[in-house]
N, C-alpha and C positions, 0 to 999 in steps of 0.2 A: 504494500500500500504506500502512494508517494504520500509524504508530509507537507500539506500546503502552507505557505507562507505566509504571516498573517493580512498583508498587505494583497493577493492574491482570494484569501477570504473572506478579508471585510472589506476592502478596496472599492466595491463599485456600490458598496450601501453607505461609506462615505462621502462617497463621489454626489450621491442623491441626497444625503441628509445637507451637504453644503451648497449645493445648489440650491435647493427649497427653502433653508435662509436666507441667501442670499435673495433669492425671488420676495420672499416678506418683509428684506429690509430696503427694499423698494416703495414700499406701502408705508404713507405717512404715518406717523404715531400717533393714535390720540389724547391730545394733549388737554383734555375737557379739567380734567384733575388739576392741572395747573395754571388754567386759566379761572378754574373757580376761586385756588389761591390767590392770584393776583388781583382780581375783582376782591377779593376779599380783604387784601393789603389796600388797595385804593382805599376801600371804605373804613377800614381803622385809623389809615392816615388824617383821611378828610375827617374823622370822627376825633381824634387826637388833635387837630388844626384846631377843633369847635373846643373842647375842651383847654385846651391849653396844658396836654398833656406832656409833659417835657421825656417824661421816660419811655412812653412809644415810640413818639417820632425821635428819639435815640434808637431805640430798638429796631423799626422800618426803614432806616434811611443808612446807607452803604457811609464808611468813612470819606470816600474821596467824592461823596455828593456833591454839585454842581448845579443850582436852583435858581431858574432865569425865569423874570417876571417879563408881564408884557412893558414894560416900561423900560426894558431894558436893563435893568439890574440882575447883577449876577452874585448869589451868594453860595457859600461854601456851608457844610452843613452846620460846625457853629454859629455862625450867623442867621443859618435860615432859624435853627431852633432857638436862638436869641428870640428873634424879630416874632416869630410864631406866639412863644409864651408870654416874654416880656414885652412887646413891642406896644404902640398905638392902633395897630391896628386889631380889631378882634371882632376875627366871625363867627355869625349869630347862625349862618346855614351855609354848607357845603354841599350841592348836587351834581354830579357828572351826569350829563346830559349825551346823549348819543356816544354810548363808551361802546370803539373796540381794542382788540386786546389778541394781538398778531405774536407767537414766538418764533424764537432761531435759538435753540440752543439752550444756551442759559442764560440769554436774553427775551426778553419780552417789550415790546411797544405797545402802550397805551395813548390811546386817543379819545379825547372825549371834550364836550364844552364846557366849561368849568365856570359855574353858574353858583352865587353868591350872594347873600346878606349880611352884610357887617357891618361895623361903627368904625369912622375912620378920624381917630383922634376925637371920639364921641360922635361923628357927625354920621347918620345913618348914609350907605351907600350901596347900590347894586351893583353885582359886577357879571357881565357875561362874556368871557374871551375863549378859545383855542387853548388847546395843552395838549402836548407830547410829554410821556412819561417813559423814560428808560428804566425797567426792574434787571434787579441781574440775581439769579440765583447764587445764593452763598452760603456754604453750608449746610444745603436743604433747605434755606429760607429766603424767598424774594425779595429783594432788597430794592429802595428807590435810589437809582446811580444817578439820574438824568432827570431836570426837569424844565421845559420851554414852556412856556406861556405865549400867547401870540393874539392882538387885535385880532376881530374878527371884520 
């Protein structure tokens, strides 16, 4: 009896087990999981903005954050969370308005219109502009890297 070698014996049922990966890693992955987190990060964030929570938006928000208003001000994350808790201005309602929510990776882009009630230095004020949001996955948790504001 000859002795078959094992590449001669399993050889052509691994030939087909790596093909038929290879075929399913063609098929996007569904990423519903991670887009319910990120929807979910939004709304802790915007829920942390209303409060003046200073240890969330620590928590949500990536070290090398990067926070552009539509006014053209660009702040770093101690300053955004400065200006958030302590600042003059303080919102009374946060709603993201036509949100989506696109990934690549361990990136994710948020879009949405970033719609507002607040007091600005006491003075009541609405605000409805554009926003882009960069999350970036960090250690299993979505983090806010990136954020633009933008006239509408």
């Amino acid at each position: 009896m000859k002795r078959m070698t094992t590449w001669k014996k399993y050889g052509k049922s691994v030939l087909i087990l790596a093909a038929v990966l290879f075929v399913f890693s063609l098929y996007p992955q569904d990423t519903t999981p991670d887009k319910e987190r990120i929807a979910k990060a939004v709304a802790s964030l915007y829920k942390a903005m209303v409060d003046r929570d200073e240890a969330t938006l620590t928590d949500l928000t990536a070290e090398s954050l990067t926070y552009g208003h539509s006014s053209g001000t660009i702040e770093n994350k101690p300053q955004y969370i400065e200006a958030v808790v302590h600042g003059d201005f303080d919102f009374i309602t946060i709603v993201p308005a036509d949100q989506t929510i696109s990934i690549s990776g361990n990136t994710a882009m948020v879009r949405h219109i970033f719609i507002t009630d607040a007091l600005n230095a006491g003075n009541p004020v609405e605000i409805r502009i554009g926003c882009l949001m960069v999350f970036q996955k960090q250690k299993g948790q979505w983090k806010l890297l990136a954020r633009q504001a933008y006239k509408l």
